[in-house]
N, C-alpha and C positions, 0 to 999 in steps of 0.2 A: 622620864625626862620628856619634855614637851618641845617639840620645834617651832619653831615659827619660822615662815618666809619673810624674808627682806628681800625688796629688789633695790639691786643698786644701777642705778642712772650715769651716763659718762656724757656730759654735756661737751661736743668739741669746740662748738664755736662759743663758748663760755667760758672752757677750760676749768668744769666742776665736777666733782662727782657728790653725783646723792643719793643719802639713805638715811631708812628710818627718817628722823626728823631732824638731820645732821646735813651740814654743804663743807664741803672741802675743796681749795684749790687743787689742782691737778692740771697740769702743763704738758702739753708734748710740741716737740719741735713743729716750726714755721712749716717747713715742705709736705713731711707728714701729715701732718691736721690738715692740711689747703687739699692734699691730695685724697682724704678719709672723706670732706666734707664735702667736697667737689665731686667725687665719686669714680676719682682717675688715678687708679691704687697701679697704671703700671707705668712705671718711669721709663719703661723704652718706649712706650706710643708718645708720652708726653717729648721724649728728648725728639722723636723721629717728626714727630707734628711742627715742631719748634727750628728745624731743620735751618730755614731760612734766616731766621734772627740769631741764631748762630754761627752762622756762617757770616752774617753782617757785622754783629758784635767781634768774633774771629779777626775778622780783616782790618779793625781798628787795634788790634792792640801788638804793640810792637818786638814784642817777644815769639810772636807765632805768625807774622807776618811771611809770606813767602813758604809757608808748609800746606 
Protein backbone atom coordinates (compact mmCIF):
# COMPACT_ATOMS: atom_id res chain seq x y z
CA UNK A 1 0.00 0.00 0.00
CA UNK A 2 1.32 3.43 -1.11
CA UNK A 3 0.48 6.75 0.89
CA UNK A 4 0.26 9.74 -0.39
CA UNK A 5 0.38 13.25 1.48
CA UNK A 6 -2.55 15.50 1.26
CA UNK A 7 -2.31 18.72 2.98
CA UNK A 8 -5.31 20.17 3.95
CA UNK A 9 -5.76 24.11 4.22
CA UNK A 10 -8.46 25.79 6.73
CA UNK A 11 -9.00 29.09 5.23
CA UNK A 12 -10.57 31.44 8.28
CA UNK A 13 -11.25 34.46 6.77
CA UNK A 14 -12.99 32.51 3.75
CA UNK A 15 -14.39 29.88 5.70
CA UNK A 16 -12.97 26.82 3.34
CA UNK A 17 -11.15 24.06 3.64
CA UNK A 18 -8.86 22.57 1.00
CA UNK A 19 -7.52 19.57 -0.31
CA UNK A 20 -6.44 17.55 -3.02
CA UNK A 21 -8.30 19.39 -5.75
CA UNK A 22 -11.38 19.73 -3.59
CA UNK A 23 -12.81 23.42 -1.61
CA UNK A 24 -15.38 22.76 0.93
CA UNK A 25 -17.43 25.25 2.98
CA UNK A 26 -16.59 25.12 6.56
CA UNK A 27 -17.98 27.84 9.05
CA UNK A 28 -16.83 28.54 12.62
CA UNK A 29 -18.52 31.09 14.78
CA UNK A 30 -18.20 35.12 14.40
CA UNK A 31 -16.02 35.72 17.81
CA UNK A 32 -13.98 32.54 17.34
CA UNK A 33 -12.77 33.22 13.66
CA UNK A 34 -12.36 37.29 14.51
CA UNK A 35 -10.37 36.02 17.55
CA UNK A 36 -8.10 33.10 15.42
CA UNK A 37 -7.59 35.67 12.71
CA UNK A 38 -6.84 38.70 14.68
CA UNK A 39 -4.58 36.75 16.80
CA UNK A 40 -6.30 37.46 20.17
CA UNK A 41 -7.13 33.81 21.18
CA UNK A 42 -7.66 35.10 25.08
CA UNK A 43 -10.99 36.46 25.94
CA UNK A 44 -9.94 37.75 29.31
CA UNK A 45 -7.34 40.45 27.75
CA UNK A 46 -9.98 41.18 25.10
CA UNK A 47 -12.91 41.52 27.88
CA UNK A 48 -10.18 43.33 30.32
CA UNK A 49 -8.93 45.75 27.33
CA UNK A 50 -12.67 46.57 26.41
CA UNK A 51 -13.24 47.57 30.16
CA UNK A 52 -14.35 50.99 29.40
CA UNK A 53 -16.98 50.34 26.65
CA UNK A 54 -18.42 48.10 28.85
CA UNK A 55 -18.93 49.63 31.52
CA UNK A 56 -20.49 52.68 29.04
CA UNK A 57 -22.72 50.15 27.20
CA UNK A 58 -23.58 48.78 31.17
CA UNK A 59 -24.83 52.03 32.30
CA UNK A 60 -27.15 52.35 29.35
CA UNK A 61 -29.23 49.43 29.84
CA UNK A 62 -31.78 49.53 32.23
CA UNK A 63 -31.89 46.12 33.86
CA UNK A 64 -28.29 46.47 35.41
CA UNK A 65 -28.49 50.08 35.97
CA UNK A 66 -27.46 50.84 39.58
CA UNK A 67 -25.27 47.41 40.08
Amino acid sequence: MTETACYVTYDLEEQEVRFADRVVKATVSDGPRTRLVAGTRDSTVLLLEAGASIEATTGTLPHVKGY
